[in-house]
N, C-alpha and C positions, 0 to 999 in steps of 0.2 A: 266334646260331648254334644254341641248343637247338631254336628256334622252326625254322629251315632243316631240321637232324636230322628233327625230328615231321612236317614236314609234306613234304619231300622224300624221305625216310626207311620211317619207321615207321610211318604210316598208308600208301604205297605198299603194303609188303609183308605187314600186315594184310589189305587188300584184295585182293589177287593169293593170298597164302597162305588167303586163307577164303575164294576162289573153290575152290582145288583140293583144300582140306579140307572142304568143302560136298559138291563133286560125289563125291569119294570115300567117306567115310564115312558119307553117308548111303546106304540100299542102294537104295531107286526109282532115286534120279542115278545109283549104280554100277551100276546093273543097263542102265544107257540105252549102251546101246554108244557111238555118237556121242561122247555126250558126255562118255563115260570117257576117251572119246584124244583128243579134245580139250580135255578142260580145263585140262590142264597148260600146253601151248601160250596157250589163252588168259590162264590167271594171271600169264604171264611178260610177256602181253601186257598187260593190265592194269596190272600194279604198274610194269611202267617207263614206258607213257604216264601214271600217273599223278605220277612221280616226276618227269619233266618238265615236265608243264605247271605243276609246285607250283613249280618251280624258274625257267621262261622262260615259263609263257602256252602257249594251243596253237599248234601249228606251223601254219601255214597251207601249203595245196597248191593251185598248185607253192611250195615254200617259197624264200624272201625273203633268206633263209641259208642255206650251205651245212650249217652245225652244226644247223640244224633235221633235217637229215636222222637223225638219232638216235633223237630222236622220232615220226618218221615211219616210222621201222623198226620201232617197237613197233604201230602201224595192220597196216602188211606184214605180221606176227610174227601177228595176230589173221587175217588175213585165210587165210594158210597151215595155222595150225591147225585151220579148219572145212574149207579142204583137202584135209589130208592125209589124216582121216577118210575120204575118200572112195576111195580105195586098198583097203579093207578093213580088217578087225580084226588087231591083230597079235597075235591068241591063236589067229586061222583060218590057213589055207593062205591065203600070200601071191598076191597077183592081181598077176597080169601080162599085159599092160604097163602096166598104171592106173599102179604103180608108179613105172616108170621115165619115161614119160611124165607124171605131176607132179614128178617131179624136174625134168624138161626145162623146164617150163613153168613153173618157181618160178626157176630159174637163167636162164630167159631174162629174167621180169620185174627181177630184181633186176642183170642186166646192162642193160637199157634203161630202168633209171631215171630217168637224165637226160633223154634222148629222151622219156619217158613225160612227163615235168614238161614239157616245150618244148611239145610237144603241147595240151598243157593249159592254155596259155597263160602258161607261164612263160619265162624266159629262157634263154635256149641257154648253156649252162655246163658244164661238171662238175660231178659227185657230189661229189668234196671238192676241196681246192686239190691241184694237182697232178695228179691223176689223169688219165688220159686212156682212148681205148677199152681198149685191154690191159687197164687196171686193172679197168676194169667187167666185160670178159669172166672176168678173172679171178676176179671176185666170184661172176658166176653158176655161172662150172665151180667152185668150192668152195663152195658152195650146193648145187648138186647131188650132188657126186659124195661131201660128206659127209653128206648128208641117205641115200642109198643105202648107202654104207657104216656108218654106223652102225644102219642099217635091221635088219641081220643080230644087232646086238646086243640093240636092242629087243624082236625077238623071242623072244629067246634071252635075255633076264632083265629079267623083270616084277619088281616091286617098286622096292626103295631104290638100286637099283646106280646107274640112270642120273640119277635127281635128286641125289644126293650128288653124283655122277661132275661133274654142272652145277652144284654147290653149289659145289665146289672148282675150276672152274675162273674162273666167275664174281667168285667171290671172292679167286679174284689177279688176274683184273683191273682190280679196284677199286684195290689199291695204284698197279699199274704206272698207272693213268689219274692217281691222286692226285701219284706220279712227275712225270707228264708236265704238272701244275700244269690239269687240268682237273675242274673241282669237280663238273660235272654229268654229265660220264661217271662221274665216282666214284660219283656216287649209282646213276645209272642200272646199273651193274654188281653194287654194294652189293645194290641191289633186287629183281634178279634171282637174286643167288645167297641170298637171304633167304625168297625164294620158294623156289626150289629146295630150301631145307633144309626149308621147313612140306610139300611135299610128299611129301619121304621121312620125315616121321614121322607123315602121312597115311599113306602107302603101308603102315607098316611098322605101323600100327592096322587095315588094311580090309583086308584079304585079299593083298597085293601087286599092286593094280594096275598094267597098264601104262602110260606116258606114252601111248603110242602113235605113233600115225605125224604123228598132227599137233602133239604135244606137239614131237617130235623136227626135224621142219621148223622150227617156230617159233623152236625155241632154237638151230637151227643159223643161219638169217638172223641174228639176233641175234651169233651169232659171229662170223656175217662181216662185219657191219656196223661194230660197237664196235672191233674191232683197226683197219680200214682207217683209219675216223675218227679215233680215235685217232693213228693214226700221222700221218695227214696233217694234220690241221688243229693240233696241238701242236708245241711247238718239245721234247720230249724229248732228252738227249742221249743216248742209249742203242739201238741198233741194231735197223730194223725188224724181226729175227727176233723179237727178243723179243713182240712183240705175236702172233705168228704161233703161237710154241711154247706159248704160255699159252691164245689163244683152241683153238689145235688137240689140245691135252692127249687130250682123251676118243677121238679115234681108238685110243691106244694100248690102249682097251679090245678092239679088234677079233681083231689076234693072239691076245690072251690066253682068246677062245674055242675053246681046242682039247683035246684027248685030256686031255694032260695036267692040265691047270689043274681040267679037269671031276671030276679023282678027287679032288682035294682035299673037305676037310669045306666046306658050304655059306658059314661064317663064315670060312675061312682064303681059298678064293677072291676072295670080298668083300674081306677087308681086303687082299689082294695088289692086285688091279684097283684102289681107290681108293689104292695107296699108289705106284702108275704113276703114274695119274693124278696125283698131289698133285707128285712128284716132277717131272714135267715143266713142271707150272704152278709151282712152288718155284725150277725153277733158273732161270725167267724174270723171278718176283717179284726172287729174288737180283738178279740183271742189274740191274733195273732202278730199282734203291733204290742200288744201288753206287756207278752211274752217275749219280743225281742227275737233274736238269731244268734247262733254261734258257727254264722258262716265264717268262710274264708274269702276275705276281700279280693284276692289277688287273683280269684278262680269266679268267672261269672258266666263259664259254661255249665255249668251244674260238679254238685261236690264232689264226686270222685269216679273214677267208670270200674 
């Protein structure tokens, strides 16, 4: 088990965490716009495909199993945050419709997943068990429309706000996945919110970098990937919102950019935003520890393909 921990674990978020501690604190990489806003994106991208394949092997595409698709989300995740970059810097005047048009184009790919693997010469199936088009559509319109909606927050607060904000969301969905008796979304979630924490005390040593817009894509796909999977391929006894209200936490950041909030002192803002956020990822955690699982021990690649 230690041996699992290290190598699914802890060398994961070493590596992801000293990709986005690398590019930020040093100042030539911080000064490379690129790849200021996307490095976050890519660290998240890193440490969960590498938490995967320490755990299953690499996934092959089209993959073989449906649970491969987790891993293959962290591929998507890297591929999104070189990107997002390309929208503009979220410290300039936003560019439009680069903008809205990579939303478009990141919610369509990750709606025609399945289609994409068929093509490819894989087998005509669903993305998880159960799913069908709805679910995929549904995948790409919250893809996009959160990847645009939290677009206004990125701009609107560089530094530690939105890696913590992904710190604590991530890291409830580590329990709720451990809930649901799947050991490799645990980690995969574990690794990602592990990353996210080496980033906001990157951010909060180099001047308050932004994620950016491709940091922000990356870990949004990642949201929308982990809860669906989650929810489909596990036998959890505990109600699909939960997965929904945990991955969806950091919207709650959105309202809370207004008149009001902004007089606050810079550290009373902060901790109000991260303590939304904690709370809606908390009362999901609750849920779904109360609730228990009717996993199957013996299977901790996900429940069934």
């Amino acid at each position: 088990m230690i041996k699992t921990v290290i190598f699914s674990m802890i060398l994961p978020v070493l590596a992801g965490g000293g990709l986005v501690a690398l590019c930020w604190l040093l100042p030539p990489l911080r000064k490379w716009r690129w790849l200021s806003s996307a490095c976050f994106g890519l660290a998240l991208a890193v440490g969960v495909f590498a938490s995967f394949v320490a755990e299953n092997g690499v996934p092959p595409f089209p993959p073989s199993e449906r649970a491969q698709w987790v891993g293959l989300a962290a591929v998507l995740a890297a591929i999104f945050a070189i990107l997002g970059p390309m929208t503009g810097s979220a410290e300039r005047e936003r560019k439009w419709p680069a903008t809205e048009l990579v939303a478009c184009l990141a919610g369509a790919i990750v709606a025609g997943l399945p289609l994409i693997a068929e093509l490819a010469g894989g087998e005509a199936k669903s993305m998880f068990s159960g799913t069908g088009p709805a679910d995929q559509i549904a995948m790409g319109l919250a893809t996009a429309f959160g990847f645009l909606a939290l677009d206004k927050v990125v701009e609107a607060r560089p530094g530690v706000t939105l890696p913590l904000a992904f710190f604590i969301t991530f890291a409830a969905l580590a329990p709720i996945a451990d809930a649901a008796s799947w050991i490799t979304l645990t980690f995969l979630a574990a690794v990602a919110a592990g990353t996210s924490l080496v980033a906001a005390l990157a951010a909060r040593f180099s001047g308050g970098p932004s994620i950016g817009r491709g940091g922000l894509l990356a870990a949004t796909v990642l949201l929308v990937v982990f809860p669906v999977a989650g929810y489909r391929q596990t036998y959890g006894e505990f109600p699909w919102w939960v997965w929904g209200v945990a991955a969806g936490a950091p919207i709650v950041l959105l309202p809370l950019e207004n008149p009001w909030i902004a007089k606050l002192p810079p550290w009373a803002g902060l901790t109000l935003r991260l303590l939304c956020v904690a709370a809606l990822a908390g009362i999901a955690v609750v849920v779904a520890i109360q609730s228990g699982s009717g996993g199957d021990d013996l299977n901790d690649y996900g429940g069934f393909d």
